[in-house]
N, CA, C and O of each residue as an XYZ file, in Angstrom:
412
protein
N     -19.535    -36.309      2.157
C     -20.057    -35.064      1.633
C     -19.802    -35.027      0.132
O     -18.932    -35.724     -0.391
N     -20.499    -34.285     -0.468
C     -20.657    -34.350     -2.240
C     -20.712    -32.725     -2.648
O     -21.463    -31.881     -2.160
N     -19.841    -32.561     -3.539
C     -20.021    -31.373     -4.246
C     -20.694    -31.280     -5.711
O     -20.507    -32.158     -6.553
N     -21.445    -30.211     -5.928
C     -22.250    -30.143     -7.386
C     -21.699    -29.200     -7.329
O     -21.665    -28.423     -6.375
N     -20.853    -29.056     -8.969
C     -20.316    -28.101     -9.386
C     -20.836    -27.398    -10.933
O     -20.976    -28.001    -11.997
N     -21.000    -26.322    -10.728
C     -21.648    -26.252    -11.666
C     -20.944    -25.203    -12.782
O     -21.164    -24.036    -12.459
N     -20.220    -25.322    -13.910
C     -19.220    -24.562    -14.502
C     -19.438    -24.162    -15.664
O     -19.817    -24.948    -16.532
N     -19.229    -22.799    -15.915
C     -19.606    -21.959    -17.184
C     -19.049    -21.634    -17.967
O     -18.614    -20.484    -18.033
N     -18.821    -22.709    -19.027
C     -17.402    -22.497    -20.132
C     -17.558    -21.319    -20.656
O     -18.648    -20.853    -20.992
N     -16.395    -20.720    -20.767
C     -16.103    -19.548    -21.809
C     -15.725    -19.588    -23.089
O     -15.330    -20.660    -23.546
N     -15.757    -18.860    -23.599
C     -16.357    -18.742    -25.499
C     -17.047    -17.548    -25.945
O     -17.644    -16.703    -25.278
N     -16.837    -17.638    -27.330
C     -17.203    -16.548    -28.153
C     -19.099    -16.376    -27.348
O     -19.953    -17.124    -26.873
N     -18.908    -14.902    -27.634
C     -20.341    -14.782    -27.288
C     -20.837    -14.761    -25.847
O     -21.804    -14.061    -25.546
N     -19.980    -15.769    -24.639
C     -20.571    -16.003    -23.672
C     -20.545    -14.769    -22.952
O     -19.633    -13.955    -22.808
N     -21.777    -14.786    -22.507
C     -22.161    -13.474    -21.278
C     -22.881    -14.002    -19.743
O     -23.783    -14.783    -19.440
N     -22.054    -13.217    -19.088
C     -22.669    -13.644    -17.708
C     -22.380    -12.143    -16.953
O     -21.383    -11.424    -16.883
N     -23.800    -12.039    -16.412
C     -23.699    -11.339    -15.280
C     -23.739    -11.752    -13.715
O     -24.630    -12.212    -13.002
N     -22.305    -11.366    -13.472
C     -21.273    -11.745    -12.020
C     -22.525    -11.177    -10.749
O     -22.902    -11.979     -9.894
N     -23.116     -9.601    -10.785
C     -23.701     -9.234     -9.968
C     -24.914     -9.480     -9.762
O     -25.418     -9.151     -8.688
N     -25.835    -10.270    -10.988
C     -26.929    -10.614    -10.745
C     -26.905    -12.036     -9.924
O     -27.644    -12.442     -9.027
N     -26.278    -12.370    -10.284
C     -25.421    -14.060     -9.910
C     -25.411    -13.668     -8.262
O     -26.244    -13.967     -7.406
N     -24.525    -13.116     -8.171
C     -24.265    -12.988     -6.580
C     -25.296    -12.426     -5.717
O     -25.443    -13.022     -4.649
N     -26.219    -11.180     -5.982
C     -26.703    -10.623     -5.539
C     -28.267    -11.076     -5.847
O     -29.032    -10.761     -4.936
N     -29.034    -11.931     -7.249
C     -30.010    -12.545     -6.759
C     -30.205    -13.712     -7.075
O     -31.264    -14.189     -6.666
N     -29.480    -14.424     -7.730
C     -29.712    -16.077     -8.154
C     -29.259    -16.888     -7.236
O     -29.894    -17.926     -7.051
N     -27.867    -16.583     -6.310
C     -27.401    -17.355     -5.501
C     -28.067    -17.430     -3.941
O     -28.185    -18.451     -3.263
N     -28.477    -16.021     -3.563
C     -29.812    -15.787     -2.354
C     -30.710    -16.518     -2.952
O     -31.298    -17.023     -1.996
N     -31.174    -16.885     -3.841
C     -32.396    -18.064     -4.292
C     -32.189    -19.318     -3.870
O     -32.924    -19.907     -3.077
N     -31.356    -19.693     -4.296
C     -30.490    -20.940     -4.270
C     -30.526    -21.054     -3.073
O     -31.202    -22.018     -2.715
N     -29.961    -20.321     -2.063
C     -29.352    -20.823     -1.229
C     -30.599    -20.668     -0.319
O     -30.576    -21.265      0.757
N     -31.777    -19.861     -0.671
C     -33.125    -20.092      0.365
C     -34.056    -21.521      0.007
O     -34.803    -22.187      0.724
N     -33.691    -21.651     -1.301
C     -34.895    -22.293     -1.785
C     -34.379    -24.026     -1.295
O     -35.111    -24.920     -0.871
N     -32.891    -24.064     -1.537
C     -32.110    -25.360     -0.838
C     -32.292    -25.407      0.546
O     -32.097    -26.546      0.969
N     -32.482    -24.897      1.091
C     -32.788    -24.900      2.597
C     -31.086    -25.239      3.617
O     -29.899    -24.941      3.481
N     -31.977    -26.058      4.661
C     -30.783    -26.560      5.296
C     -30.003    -27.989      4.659
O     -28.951    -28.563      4.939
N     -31.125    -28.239      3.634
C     -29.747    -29.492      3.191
C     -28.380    -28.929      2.312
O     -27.394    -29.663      2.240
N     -28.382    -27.822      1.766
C     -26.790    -26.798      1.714
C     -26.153    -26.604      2.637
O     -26.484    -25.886      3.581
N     -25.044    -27.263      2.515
C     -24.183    -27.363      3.846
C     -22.946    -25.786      3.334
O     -22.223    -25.142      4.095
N     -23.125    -25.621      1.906
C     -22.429    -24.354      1.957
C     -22.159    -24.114      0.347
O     -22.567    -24.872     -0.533
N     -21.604    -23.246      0.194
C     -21.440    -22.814     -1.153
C     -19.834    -21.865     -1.133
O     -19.013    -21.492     -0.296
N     -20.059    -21.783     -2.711
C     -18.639    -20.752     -3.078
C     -19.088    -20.333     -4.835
O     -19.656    -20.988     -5.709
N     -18.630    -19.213     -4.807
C     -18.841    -18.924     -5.873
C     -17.133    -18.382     -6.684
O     -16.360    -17.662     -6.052
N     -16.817    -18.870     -8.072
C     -15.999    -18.248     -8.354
C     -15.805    -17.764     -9.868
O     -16.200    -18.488    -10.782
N     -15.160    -16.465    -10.138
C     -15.333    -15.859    -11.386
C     -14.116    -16.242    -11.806
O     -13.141    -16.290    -11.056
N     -14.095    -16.550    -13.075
C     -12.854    -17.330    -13.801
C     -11.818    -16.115    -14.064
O     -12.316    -15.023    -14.340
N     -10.515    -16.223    -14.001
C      -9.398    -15.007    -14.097
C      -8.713    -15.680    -15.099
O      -8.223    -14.869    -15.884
N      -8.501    -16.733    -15.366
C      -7.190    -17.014    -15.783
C      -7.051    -18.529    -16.252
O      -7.524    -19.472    -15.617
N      -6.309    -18.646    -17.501
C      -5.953    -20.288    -17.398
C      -4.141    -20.449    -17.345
O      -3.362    -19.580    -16.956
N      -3.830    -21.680    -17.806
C      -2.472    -21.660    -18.261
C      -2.000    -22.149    -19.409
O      -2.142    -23.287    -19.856
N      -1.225    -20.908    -20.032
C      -0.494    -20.012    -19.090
C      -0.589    -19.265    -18.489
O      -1.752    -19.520    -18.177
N      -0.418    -18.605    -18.069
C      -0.614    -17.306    -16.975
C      -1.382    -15.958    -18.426
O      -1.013    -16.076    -19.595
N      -1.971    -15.310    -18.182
C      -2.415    -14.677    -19.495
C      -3.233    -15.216    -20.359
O      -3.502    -14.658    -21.422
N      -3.705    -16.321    -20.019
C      -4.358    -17.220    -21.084
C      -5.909    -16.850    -20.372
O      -6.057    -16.540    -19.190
N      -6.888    -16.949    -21.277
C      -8.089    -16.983    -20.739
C      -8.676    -17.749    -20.294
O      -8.500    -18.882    -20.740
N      -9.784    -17.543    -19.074
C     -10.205    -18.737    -18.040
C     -10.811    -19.587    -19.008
O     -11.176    -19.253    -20.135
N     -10.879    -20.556    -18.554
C     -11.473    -22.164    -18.740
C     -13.624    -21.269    -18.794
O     -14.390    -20.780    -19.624
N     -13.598    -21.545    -17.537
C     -14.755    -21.151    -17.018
C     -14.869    -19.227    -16.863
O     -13.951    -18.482    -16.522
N     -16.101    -18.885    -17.189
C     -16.753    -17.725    -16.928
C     -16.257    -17.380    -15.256
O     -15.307    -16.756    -14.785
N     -17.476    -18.165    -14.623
C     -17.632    -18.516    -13.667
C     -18.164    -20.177    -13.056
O     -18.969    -20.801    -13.748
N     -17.624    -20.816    -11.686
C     -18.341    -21.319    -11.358
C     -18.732    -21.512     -9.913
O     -18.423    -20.599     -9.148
N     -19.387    -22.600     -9.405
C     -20.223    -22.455     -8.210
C     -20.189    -23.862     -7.317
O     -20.956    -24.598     -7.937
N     -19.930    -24.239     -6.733
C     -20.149    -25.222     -5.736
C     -20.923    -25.408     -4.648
O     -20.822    -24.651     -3.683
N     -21.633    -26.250     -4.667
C     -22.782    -26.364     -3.144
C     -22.310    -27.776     -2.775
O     -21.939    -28.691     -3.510
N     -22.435    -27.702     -1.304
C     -22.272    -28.894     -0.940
C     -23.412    -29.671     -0.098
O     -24.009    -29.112      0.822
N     -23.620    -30.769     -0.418
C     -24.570    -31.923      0.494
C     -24.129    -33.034      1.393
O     -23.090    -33.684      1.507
N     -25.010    -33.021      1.847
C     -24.181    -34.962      2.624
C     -24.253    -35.635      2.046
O     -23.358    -36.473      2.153
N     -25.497    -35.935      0.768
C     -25.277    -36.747     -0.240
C     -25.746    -36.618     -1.320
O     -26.440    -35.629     -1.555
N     -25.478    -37.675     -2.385
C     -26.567    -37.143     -3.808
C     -28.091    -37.378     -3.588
O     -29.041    -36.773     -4.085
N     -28.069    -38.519     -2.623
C     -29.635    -38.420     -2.574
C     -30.339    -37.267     -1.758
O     -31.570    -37.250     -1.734
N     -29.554    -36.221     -1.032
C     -29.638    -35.420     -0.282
C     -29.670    -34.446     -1.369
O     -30.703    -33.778     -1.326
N     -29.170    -34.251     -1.981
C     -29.278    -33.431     -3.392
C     -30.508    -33.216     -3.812
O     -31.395    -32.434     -3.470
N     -30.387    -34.270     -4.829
C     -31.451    -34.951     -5.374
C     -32.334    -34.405     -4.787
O     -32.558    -33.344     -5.371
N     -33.051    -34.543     -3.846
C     -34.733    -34.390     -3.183
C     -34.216    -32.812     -3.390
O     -33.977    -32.473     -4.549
N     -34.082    -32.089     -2.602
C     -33.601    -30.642     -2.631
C     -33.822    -30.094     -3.570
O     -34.845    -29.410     -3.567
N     -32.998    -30.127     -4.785
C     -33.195    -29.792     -5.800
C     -34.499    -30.056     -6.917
O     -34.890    -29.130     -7.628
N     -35.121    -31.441     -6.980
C     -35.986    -31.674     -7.300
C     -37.225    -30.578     -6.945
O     -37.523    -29.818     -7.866
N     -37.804    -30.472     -5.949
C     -38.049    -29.465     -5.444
C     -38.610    -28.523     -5.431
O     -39.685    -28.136     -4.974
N     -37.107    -27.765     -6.466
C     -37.204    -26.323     -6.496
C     -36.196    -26.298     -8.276
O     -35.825    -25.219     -8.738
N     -36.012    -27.179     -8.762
C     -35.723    -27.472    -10.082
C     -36.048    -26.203    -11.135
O     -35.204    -25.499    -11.690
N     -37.450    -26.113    -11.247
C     -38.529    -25.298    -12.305
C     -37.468    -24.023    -12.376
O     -36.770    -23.638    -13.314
N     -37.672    -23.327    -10.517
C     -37.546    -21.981    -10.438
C     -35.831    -22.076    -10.673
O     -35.430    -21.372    -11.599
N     -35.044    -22.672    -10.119
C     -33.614    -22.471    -10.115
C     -33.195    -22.261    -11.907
O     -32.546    -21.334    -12.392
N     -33.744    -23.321    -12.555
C     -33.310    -23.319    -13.789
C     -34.171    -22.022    -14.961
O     -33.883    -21.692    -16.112
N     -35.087    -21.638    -14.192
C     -35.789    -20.967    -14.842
C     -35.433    -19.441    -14.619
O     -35.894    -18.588    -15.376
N     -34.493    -19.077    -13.426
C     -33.448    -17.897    -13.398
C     -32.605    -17.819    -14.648
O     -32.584    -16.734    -15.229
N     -32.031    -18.648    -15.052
C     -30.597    -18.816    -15.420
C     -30.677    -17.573    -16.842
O     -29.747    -16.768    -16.810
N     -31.482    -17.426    -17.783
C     -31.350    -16.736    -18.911
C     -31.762    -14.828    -18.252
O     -32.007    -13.856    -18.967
N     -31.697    -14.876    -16.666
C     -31.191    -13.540    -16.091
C     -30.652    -13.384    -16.092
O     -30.532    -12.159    -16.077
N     -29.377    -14.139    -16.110
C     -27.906    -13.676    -15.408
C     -26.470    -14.394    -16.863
O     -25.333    -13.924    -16.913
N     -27.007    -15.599    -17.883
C     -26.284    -15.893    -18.437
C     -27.019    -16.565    -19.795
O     -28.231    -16.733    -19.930
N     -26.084    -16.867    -20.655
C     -26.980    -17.259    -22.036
C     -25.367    -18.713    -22.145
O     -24.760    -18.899    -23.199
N     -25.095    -19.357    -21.048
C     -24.283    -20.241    -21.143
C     -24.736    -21.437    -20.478
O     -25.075    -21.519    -19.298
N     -24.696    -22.873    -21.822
C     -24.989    -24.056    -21.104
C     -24.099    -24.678    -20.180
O     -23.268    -25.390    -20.744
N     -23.998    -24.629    -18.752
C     -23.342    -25.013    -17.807
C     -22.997    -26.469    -17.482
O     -23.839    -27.357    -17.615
N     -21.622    -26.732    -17.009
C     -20.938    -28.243    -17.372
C     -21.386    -28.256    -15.816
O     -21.181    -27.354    -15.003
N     -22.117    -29.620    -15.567
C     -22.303    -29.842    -13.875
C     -21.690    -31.186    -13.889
O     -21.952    -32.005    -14.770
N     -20.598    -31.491    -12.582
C     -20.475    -32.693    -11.900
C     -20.458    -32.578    -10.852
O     -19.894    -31.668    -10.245
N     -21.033    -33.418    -10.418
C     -21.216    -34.005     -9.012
C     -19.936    -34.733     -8.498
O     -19.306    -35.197     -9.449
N     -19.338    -34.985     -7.249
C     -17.706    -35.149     -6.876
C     -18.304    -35.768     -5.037
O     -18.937    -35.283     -4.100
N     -17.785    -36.759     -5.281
C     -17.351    -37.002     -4.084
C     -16.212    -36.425     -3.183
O     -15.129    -36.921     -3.493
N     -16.152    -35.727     -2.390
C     -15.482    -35.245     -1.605
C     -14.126    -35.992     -0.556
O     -14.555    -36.796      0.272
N     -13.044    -35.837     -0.556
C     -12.674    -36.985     -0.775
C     -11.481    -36.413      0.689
O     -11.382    -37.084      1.716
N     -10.746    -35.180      0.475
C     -10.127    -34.553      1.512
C     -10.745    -33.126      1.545
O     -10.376    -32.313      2.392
């Protein structure tokens, strides 16, 4: 199994909206991926270290596949519309890796 992670550095300026995110970009996502999304998580950044320090990331997001080529087609896809949400909900260029899943 493979995770695409997709992470929203924080910085001057960066804006993201958490509720548009949850409530209509990620219902996209997760219709337009179909059944090759084996699942998702979403998370809003709180914190770095030290404790008090500001998050790394805004927010980020994980979906998982059985594979990259399982990805790949999926996303291909539906590419246009997924990426063509993004300046709804954020004005941040997002760090993506892909991870083999390992435990």
């Amino acid at each position: 199994m493979i995770k695409v992670s997709v992470m929203y550095p924080n910085g001057s300026g960066a804006k993201f909206d958490m509720n548009y995110y949850l409530t209509s970009h990620m219902p996209m996502v997760q219709k337009t991926l179909g059944s090759a999304l084996k699942g998702t998580a979403v998370e809003e950044g709180l914190g770095g270290i030290p404790p008090g320090s500001p998050a790394p990331y805004v927010a980020s997001c994980h979906l998982l596949f059985d594979s990259v080529e399982t990805f790949g087609a999926a996303f291909a896809a539906h590419a246009d519309s997924i990426l063509a949400d993004m300046p709804n909900y954020t004005n941040i260029e997002p760090t993506i890796q892909i991870g083999l899943i390992k435990i």
